[in-house]
C-alpha positions, 0 to 999 in steps of 0.5 A: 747106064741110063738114069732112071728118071730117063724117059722111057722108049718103048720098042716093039720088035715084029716076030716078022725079022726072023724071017728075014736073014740077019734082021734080028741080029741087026735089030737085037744088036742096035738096041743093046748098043742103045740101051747103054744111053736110053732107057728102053722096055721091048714089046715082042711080036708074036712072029712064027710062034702066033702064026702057028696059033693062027693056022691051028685056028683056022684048020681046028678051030679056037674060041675068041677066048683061046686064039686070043690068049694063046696069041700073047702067049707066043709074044712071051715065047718071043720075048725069051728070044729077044731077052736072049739075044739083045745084049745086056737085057733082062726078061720082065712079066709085070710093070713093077719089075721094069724100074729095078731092070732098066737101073741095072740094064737099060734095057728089058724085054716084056713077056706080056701074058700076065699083065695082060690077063690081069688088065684085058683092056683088049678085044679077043679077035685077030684084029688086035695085034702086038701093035696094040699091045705095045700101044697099051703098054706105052701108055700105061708106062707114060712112055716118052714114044713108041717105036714099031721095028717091022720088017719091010714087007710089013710096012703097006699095011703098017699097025692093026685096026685096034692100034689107033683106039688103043694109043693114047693121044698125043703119044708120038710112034714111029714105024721103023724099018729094020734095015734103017736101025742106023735112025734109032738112035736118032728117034731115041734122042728126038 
């Protein structure tokens, strides 16, 4: 287990690796193997669950408002996944209950809809992403690094038009590709 003055990692999973057969397994396993030795706190993407958001606003037709909001809620449907299948991790909705899990797990996994209505620091529109959720939440942790897992395909056009106003200055990310988890534990210890 990692002491709690270890710095945190935050990681954000793209919602894209369960589209793609064995990445999220792969990815799941890597981080609770690494969470015995770091301290990580996992941002979801929103992957099928705001791709269904997305369509219903493009056929029906949402507010800002509610596309927006909607979306984060498929982030937290996401997180239930990822706190399923990550080994040893525990499902958080708010900051404060990030310390008391990482003591007992090294790892927690982010249902970010309630910190994120409280704050709204973000513009409503599809051009923020998960990507600048994560970016949020590193820098209001004063996280060590932010680590982007995406799927390869993801990686051309690799974070949203929101992600550089939304991270912090100076703060290190890196974009990592699912099939290279090998270099995780690499950029955790760097």
């Amino acid at each position: 287990m990692s002491p709690p003055s270890a710095p945190l990692n935050v990681i954000k999973i793209g919602g894209g690796l369960a589209a793609v057969p064995g990445a999220l397994d792969r990815v799941c396993r890597a981080l609770g193997a690494s969470g015995c030795d770091h301290r990580i706190l996992v941002v979801p993407g929103g992957g099928l669950f705001a791709d269904t958001v997305r369509e219903f606003d493009r056929t029906v037709g949402l507010s800002a408002d509610a596309a927006h909001w909607m979306a984060i809620l498929a982030m937290d449907q996401y997180a239930h996944v990822l706190a399923e299948r990550i080994p040893g991790a525990m499902l958080i909705e708010e900051p404060g209950a990030m310390l008391r899990t990482l003591r007992s797990s090294g790892v927690a996994v982010l249902a970010p809809s309630r910190w994120m209505r409280s704050a709204d620091v973000l513009p409503h529109s599809w051009e923020v992403t998960s990507d600048s959720i994560a970016a949020f939440v590193a820098g209001a942790l004063d996280a060590a690094q932010l680590i982007l897992i995406k799927p390869a395909a993801e990686l051309s056009d690799p974070v949203d038009p929101c992600f550089v106003t939304t991270l912090p200055a100076g703060l290190p990310y890196f974009i990592l590709r699912w099939d290279r988890m090998d270099e995780l534990a690499e950029r955790l210890s760097g």
